[in-house]
VMD Tcl script that builds the backbone (N, CA, C; Angstrom):
set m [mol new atoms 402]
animate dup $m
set s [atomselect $m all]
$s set {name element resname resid chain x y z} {
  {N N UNK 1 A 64.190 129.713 155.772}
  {CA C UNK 1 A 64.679 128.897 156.854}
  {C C UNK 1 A 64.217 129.502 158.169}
  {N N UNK 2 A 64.028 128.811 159.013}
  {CA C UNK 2 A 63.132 128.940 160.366}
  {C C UNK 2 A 64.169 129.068 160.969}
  {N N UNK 3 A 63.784 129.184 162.465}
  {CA C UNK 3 A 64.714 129.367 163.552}
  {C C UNK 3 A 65.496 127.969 163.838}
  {N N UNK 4 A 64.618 127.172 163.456}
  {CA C UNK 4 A 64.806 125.961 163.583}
  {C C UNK 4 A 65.765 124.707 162.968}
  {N N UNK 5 A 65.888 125.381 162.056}
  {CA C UNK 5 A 66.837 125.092 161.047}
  {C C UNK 5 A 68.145 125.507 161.278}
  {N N UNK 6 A 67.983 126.877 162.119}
  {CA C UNK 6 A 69.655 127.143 162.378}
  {C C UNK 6 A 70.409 126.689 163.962}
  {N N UNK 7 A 71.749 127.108 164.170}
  {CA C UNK 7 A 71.814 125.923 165.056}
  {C C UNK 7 A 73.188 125.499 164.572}
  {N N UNK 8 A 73.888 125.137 165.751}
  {CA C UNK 8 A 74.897 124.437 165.831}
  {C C UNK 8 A 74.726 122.666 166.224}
  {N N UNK 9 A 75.178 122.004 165.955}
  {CA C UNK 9 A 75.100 120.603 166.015}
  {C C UNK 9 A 76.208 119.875 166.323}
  {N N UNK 10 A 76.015 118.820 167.396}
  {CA C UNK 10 A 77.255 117.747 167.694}
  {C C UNK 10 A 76.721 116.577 166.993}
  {N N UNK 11 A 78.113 116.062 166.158}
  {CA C UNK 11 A 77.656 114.454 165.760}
  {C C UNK 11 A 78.425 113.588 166.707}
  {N N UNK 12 A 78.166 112.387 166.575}
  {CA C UNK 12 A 78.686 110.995 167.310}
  {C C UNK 12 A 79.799 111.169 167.651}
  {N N UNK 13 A 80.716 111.998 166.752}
  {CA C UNK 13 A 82.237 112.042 167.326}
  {C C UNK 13 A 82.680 113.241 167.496}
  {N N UNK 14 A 81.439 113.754 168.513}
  {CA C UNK 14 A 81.442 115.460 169.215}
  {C C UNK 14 A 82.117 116.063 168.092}
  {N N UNK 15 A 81.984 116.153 166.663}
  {CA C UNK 15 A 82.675 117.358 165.886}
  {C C UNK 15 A 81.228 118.257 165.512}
  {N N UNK 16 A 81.336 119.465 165.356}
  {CA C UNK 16 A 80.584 120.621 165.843}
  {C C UNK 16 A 79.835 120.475 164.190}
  {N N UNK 17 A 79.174 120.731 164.066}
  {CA C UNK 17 A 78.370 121.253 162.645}
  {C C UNK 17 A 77.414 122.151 162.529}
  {N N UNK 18 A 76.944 122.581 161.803}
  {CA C UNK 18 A 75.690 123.834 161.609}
  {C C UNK 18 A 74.761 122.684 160.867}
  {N N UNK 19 A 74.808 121.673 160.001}
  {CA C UNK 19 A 73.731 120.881 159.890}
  {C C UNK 19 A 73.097 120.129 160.687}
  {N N UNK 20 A 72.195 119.925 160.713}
  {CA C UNK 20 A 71.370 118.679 161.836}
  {C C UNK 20 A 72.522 117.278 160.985}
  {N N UNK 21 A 72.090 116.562 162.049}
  {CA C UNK 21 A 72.724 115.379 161.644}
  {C C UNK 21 A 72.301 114.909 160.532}
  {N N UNK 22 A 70.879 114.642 160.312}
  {CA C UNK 22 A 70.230 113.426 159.194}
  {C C UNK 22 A 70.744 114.679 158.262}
  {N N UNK 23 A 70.254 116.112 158.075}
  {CA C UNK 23 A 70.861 116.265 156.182}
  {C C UNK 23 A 72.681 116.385 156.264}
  {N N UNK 24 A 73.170 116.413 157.629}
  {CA C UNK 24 A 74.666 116.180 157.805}
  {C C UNK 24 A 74.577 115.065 156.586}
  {N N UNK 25 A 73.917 113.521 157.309}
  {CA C UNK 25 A 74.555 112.555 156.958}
  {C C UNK 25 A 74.156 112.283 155.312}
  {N N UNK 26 A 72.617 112.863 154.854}
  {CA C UNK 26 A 72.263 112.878 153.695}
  {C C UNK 26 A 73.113 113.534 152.610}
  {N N UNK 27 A 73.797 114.836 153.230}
  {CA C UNK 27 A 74.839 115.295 152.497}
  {C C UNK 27 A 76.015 114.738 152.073}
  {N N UNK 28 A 76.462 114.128 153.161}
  {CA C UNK 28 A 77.974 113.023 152.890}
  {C C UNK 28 A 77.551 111.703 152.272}
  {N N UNK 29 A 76.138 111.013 152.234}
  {CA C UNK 29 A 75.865 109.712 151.579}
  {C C UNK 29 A 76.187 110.449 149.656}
  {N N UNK 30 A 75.300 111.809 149.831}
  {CA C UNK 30 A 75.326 112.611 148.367}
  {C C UNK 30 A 76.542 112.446 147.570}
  {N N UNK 31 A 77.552 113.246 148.434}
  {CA C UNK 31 A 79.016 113.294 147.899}
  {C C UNK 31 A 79.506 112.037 148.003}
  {N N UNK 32 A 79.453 111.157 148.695}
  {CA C UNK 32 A 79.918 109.331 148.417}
  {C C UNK 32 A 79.455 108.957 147.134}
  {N N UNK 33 A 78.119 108.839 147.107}
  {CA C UNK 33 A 77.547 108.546 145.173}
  {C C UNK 33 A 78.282 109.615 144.550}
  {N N UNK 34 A 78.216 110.605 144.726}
  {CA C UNK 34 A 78.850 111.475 143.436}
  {C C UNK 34 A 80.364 111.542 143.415}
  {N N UNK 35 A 80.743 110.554 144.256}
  {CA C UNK 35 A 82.301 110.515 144.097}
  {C C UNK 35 A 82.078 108.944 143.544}
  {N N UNK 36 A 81.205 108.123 143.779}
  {CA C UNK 36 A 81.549 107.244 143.074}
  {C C UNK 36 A 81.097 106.845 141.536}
  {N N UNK 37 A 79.906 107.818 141.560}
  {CA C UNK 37 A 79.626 108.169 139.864}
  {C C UNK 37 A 80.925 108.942 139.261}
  {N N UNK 38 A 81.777 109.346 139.953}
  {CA C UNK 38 A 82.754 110.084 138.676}
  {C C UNK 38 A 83.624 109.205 138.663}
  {N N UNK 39 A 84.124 108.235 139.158}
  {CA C UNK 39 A 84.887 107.087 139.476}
  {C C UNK 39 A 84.552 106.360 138.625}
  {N N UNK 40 A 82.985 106.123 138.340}
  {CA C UNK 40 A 82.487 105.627 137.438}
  {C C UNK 40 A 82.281 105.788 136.056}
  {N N UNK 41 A 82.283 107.334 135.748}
  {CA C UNK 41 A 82.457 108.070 134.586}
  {C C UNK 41 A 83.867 107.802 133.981}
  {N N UNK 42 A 85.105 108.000 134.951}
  {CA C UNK 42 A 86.199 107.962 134.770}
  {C C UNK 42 A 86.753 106.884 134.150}
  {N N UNK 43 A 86.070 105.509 134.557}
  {CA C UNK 43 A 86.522 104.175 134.488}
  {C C UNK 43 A 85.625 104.271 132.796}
  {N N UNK 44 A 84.718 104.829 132.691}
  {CA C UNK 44 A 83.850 104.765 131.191}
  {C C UNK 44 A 84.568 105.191 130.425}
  {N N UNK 45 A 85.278 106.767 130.350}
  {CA C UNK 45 A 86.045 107.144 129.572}
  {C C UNK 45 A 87.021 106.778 129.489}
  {N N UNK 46 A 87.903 105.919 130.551}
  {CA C UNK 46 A 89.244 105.194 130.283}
  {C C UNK 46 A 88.297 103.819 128.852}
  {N N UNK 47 A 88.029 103.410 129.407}
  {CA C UNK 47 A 87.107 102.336 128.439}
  {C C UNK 47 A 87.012 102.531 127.110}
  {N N UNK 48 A 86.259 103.613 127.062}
  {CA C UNK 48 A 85.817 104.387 125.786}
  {C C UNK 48 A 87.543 104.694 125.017}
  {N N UNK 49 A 88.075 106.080 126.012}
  {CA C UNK 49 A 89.094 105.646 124.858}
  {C C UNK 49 A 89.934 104.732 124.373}
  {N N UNK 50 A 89.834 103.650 125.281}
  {CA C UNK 50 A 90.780 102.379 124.725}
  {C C UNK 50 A 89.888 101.745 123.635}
  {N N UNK 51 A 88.839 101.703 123.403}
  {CA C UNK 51 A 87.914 101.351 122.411}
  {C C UNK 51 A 88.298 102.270 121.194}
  {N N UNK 52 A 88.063 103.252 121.854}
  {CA C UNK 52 A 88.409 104.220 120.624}
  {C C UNK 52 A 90.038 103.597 119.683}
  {N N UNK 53 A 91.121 103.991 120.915}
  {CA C UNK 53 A 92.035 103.737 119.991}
  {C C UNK 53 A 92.385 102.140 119.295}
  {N N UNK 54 A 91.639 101.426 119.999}
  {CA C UNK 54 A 91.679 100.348 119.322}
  {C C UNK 54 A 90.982 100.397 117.785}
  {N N UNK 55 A 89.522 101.016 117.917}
  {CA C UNK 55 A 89.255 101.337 116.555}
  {C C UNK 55 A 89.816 101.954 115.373}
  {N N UNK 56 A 90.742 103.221 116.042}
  {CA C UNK 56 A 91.124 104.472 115.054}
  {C C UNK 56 A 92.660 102.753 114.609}
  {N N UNK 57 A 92.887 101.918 115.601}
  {CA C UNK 57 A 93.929 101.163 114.722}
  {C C UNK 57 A 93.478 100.474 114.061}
  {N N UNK 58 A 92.425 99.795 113.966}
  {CA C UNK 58 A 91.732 98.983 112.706}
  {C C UNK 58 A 91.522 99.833 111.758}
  {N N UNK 59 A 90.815 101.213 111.836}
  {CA C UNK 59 A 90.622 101.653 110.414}
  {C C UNK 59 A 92.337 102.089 110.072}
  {N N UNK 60 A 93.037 102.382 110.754}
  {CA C UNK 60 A 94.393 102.108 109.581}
  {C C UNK 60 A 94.800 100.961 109.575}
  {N N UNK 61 A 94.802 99.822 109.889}
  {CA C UNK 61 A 94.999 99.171 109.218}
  {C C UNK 61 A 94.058 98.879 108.277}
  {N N UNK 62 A 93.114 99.137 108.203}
  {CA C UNK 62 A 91.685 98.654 107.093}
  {C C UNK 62 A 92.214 99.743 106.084}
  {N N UNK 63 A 92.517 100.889 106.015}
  {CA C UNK 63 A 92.828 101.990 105.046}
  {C C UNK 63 A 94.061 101.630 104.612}
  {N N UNK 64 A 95.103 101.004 105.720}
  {CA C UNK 64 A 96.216 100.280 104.526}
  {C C UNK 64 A 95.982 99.703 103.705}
  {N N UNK 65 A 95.223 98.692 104.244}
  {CA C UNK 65 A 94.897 96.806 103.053}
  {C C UNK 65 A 94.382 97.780 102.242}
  {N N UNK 66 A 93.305 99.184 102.338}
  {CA C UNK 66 A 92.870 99.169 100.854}
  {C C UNK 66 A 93.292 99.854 99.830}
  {N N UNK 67 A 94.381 100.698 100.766}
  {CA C UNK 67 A 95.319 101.047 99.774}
  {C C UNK 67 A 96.377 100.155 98.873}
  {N N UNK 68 A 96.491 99.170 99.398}
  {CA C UNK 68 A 97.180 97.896 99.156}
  {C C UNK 68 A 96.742 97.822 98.085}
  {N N UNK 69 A 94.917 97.146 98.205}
  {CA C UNK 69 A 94.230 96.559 97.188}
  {C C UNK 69 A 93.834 97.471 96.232}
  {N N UNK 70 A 93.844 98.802 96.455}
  {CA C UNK 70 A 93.677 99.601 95.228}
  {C C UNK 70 A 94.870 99.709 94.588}
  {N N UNK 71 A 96.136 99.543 95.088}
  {CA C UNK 71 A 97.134 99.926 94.540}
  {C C UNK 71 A 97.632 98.081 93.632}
  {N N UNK 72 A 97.450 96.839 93.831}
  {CA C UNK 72 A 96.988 95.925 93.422}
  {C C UNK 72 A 95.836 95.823 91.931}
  {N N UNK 73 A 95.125 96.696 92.681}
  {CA C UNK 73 A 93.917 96.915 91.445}
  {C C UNK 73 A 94.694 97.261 90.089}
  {N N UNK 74 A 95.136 98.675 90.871}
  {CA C UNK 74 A 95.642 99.104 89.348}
  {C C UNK 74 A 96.712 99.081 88.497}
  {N N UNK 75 A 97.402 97.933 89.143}
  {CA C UNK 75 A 98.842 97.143 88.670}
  {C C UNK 75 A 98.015 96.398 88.293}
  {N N UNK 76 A 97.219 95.214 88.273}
  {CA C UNK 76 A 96.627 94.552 87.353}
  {C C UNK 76 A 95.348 95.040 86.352}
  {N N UNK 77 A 95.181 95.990 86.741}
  {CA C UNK 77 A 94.825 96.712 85.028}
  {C C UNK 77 A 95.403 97.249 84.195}
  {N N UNK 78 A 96.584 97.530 85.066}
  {CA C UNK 78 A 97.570 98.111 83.633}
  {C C UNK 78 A 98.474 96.851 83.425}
  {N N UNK 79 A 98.525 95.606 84.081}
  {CA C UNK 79 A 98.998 94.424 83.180}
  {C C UNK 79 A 98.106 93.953 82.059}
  {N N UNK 80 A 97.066 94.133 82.317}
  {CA C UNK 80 A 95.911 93.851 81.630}
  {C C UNK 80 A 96.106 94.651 80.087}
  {N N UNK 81 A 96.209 95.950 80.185}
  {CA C UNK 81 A 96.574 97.239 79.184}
  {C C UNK 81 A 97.745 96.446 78.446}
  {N N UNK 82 A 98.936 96.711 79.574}
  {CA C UNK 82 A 100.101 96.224 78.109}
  {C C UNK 82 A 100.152 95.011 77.721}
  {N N UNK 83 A 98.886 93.753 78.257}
  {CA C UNK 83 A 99.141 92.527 77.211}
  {C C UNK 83 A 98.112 92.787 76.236}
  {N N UNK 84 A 96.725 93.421 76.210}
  {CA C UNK 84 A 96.619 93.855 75.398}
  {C C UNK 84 A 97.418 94.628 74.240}
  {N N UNK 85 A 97.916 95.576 74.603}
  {CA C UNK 85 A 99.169 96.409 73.864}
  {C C UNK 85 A 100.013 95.541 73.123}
  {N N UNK 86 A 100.415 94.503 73.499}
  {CA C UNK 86 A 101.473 93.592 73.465}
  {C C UNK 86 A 100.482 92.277 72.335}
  {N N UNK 87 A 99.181 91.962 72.989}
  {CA C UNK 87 A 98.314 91.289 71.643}
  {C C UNK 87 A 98.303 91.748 70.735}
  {N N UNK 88 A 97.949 93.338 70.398}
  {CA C UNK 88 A 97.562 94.078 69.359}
  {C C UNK 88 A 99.023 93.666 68.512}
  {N N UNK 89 A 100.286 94.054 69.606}
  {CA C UNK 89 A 101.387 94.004 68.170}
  {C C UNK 89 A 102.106 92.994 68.438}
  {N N UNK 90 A 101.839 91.949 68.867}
  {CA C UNK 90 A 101.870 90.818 68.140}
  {C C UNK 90 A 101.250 90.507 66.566}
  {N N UNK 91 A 99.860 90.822 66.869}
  {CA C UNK 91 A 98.772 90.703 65.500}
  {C C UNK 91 A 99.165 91.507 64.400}
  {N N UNK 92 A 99.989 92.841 64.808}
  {CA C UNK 92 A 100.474 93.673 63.694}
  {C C UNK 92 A 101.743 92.803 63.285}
  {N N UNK 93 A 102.380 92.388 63.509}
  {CA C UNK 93 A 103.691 91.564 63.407}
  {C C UNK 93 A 103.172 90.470 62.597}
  {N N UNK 94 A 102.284 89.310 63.136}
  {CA C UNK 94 A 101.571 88.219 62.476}
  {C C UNK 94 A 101.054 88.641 61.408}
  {N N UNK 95 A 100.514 89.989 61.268}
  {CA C UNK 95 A 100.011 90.909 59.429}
  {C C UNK 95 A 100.617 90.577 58.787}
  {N N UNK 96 A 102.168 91.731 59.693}
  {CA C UNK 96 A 103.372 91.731 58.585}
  {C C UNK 96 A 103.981 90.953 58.032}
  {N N UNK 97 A 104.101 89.821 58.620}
  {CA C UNK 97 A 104.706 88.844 58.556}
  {C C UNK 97 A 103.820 87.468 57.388}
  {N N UNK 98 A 102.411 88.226 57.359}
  {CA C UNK 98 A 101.486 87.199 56.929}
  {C C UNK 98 A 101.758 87.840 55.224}
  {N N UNK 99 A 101.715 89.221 55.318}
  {CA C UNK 99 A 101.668 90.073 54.168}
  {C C UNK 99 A 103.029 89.830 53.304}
  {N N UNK 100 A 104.198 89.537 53.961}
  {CA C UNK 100 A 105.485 89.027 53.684}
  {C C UNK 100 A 105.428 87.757 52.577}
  {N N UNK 101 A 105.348 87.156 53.711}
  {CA C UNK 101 A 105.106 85.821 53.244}
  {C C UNK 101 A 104.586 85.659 51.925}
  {N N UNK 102 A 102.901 86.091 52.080}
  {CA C UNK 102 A 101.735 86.359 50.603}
  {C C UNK 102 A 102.926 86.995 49.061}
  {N N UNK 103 A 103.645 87.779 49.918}
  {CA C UNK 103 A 105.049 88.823 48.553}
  {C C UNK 103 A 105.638 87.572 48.239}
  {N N UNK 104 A 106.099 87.116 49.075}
  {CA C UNK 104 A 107.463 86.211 48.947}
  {C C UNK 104 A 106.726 85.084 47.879}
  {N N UNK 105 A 105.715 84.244 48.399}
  {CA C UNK 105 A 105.131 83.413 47.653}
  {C C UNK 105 A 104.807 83.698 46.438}
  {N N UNK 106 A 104.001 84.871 46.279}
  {CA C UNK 106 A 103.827 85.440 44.687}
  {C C UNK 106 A 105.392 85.721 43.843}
  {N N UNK 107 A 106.490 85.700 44.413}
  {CA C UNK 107 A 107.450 86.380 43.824}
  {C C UNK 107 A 108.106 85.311 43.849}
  {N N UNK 108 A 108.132 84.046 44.163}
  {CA C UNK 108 A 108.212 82.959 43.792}
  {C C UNK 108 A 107.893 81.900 42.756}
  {N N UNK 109 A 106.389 82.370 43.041}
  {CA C UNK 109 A 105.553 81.653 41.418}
  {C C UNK 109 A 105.794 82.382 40.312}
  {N N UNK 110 A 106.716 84.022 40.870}
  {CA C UNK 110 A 106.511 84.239 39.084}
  {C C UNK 110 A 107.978 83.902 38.990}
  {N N UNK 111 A 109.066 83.808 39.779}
  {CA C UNK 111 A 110.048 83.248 39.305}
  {C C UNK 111 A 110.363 81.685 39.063}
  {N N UNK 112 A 109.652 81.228 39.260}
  {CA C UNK 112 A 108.705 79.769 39.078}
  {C C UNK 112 A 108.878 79.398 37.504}
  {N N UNK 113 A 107.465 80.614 37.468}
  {CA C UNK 113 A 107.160 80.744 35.718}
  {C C UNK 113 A 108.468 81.350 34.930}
  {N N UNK 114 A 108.935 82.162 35.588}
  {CA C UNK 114 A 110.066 82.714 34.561}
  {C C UNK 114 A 111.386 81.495 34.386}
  {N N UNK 115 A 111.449 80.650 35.425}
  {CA C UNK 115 A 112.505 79.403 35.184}
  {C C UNK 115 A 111.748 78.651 33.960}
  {N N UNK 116 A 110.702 77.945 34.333}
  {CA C UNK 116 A 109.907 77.318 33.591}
  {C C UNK 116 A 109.882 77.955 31.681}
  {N N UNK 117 A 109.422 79.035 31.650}
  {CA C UNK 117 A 109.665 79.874 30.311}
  {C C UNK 117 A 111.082 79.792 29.852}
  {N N UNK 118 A 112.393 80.481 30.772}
  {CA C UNK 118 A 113.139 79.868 30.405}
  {C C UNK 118 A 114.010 78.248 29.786}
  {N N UNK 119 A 113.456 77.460 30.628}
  {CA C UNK 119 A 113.822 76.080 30.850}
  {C C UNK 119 A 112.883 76.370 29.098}
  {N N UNK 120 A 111.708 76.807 29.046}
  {CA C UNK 120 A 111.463 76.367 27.325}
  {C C UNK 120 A 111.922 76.818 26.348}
  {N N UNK 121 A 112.375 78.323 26.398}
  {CA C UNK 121 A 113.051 78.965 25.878}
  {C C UNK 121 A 114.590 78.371 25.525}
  {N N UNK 122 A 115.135 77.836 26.579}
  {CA C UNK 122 A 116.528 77.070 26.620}
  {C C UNK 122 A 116.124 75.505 25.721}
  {N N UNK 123 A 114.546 74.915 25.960}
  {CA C UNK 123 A 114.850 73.795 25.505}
  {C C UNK 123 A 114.382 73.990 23.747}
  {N N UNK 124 A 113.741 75.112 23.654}
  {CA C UNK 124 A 113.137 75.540 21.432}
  {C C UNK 124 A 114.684 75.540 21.506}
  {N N UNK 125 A 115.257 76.625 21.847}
  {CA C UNK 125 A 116.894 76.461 21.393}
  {C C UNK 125 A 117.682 75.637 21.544}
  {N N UNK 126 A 117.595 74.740 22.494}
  {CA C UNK 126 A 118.472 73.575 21.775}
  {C C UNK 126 A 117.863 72.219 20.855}
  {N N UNK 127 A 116.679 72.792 21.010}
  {CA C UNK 127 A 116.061 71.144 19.841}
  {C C UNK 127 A 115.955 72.232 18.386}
  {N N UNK 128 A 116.106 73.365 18.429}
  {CA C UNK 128 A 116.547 74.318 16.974}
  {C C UNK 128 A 117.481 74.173 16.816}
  {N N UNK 129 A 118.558 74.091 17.659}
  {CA C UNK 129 A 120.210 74.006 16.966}
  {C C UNK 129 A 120.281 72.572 16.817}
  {N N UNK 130 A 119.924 71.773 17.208}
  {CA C UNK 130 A 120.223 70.253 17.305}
  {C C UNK 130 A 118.985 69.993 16.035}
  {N N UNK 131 A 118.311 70.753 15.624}
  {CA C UNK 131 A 117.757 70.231 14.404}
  {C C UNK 131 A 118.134 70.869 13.583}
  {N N UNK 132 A 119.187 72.092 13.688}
  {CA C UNK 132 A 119.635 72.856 12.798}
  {C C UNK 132 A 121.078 71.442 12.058}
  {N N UNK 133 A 121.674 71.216 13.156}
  {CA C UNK 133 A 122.676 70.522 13.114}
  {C C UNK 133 A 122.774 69.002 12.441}
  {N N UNK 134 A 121.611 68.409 12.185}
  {CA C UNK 134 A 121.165 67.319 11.168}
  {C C UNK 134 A 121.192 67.556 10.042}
}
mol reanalyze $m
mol bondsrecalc $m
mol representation Tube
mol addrep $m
């Protein structure tokens, strides 16, 4: 810095300065933008985080529903499980019940046949005594 450079200075409204006027005034235009870039920054990050928390509330609610729907999921696969479970023994029941039946029917025809044998047995003996009896 020169001689020239130093120096006391009056501006327009006689207040005293050590800058010349023009980087006086270049200095205060400086700090006006840079007060209104942080004004501006400020207003971004208010922005930003309202964005933000608007987001961080969609993903919970998005992480509810899918807990929802996973928890949905797997209530209807395990309905799925016990009607299966519940087909299977049905079908074991319809066996048993088929296998029953198959007993019952056979144990029918042979008491069927054993009336029938009897009923002949009962009818030689009475056409033997009734021909005994002539």
């Amino acid at each position: 810095m020169g001689d020239a450079d130093r120096g006391v200075y009056f501006d327009e409204e006689y207040h005293i300065r050590i800058l010349d006027v023009d980087k006086y005034n270049a200095s205060k235009s400086l700090q006006d933008n840079c007060n209104i870039f942080i004004n501006n920054v400020v207003q971004l990050q208010s922005l930003v985080e309202k964005y933000v928390t608007a987001i961080d509330q969609q993903v919970e609610k998005l992480e509810s529903e899918k807990l929802i729907a996973v928890g949905l999921r797997n209530k209807v696969a395990a309905l799925n499980e016990e009607r299966k479970r519940k087909q299977k023994e049905q079908e074991r029941i319809v066996s048993e019940k088929q296998e029953e039946l198959e007993r019952l029917q056979a144990e029918e025809q042979s008491l069927i046949k054993v009336v029938k044998d009897q009923e002949l047995l009962l009818a030689k003996l009475t056409d033997s005594s009734t021909g005994a009896a002539f």
